[in-house]
C-alpha positions as CSV (number, residue, x, y, z in Angstrom):
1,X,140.7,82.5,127.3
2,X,140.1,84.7,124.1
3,X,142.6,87.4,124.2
4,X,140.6,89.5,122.3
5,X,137.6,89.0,124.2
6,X,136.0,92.5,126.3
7,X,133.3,91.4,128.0
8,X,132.4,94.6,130.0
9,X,132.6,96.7,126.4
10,X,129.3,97.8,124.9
11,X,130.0,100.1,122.0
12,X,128.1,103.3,121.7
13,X,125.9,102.2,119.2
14,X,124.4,99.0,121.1
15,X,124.3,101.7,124.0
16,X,122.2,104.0,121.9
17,X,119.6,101.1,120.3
18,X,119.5,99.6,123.8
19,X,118.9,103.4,125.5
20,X,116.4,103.9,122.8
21,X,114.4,101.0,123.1
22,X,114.3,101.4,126.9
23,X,112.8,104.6,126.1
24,X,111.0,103.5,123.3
25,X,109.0,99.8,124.1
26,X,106.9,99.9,121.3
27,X,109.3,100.6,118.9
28,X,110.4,96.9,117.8
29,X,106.7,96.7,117.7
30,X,106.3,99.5,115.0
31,X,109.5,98.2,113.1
32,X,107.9,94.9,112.4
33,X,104.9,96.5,111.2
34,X,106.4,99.0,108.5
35,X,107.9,96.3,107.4
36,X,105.3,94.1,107.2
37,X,103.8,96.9,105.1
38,X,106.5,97.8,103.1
39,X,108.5,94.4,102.2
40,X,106.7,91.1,103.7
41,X,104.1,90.8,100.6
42,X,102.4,87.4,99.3
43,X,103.4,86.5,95.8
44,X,101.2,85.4,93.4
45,X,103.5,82.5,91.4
46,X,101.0,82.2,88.7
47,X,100.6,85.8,88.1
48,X,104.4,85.7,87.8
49,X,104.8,82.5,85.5
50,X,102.0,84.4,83.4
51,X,104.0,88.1,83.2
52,X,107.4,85.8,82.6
53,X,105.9,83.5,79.8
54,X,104.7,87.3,78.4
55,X,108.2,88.5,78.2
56,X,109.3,89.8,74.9
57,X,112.9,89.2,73.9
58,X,114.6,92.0,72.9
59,X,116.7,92.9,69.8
60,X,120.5,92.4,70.4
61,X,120.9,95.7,68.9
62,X,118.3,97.8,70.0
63,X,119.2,101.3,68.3
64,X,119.4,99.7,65.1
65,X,116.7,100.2,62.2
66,X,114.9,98.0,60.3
67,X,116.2,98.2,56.3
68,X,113.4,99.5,54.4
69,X,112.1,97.2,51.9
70,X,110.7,99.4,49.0
């Protein structure tokens, strides 16, 4: 036997999601779906290899000038 174990113990935020989706049934529903919008996106590996292989290097001093060759 765990001694740490409480099985009877919910804490107040499972109580509120589980209160909340009693109340709510759709709402798991409307989850997925902004995320789906939001995050879940195909990617287009070529497009990427192609915006990659564009990739300019940059200086290793940036806010350096050029010398002026007059």
């Amino acid at each position: 036997m765990n001694l740490f174990a409480r099985p009877h113990y919910t804490s107040d935020a499972t109580q509120f999601i589980e209160s909340l989706k009693q109340q709510k049934p759709e709402l798991e529903v409307e989850q997925r779906q902004g995320r789906a919008l939001l995050w879940d996106k195909s990617i287009d590996r070529e497009l990427t290899a192609q915006a990659r292989a564009a990739n300019v290097k940059q200086k290793p001093y940036v806010y350096q000038t050029e010398p002026s060759l007059r």
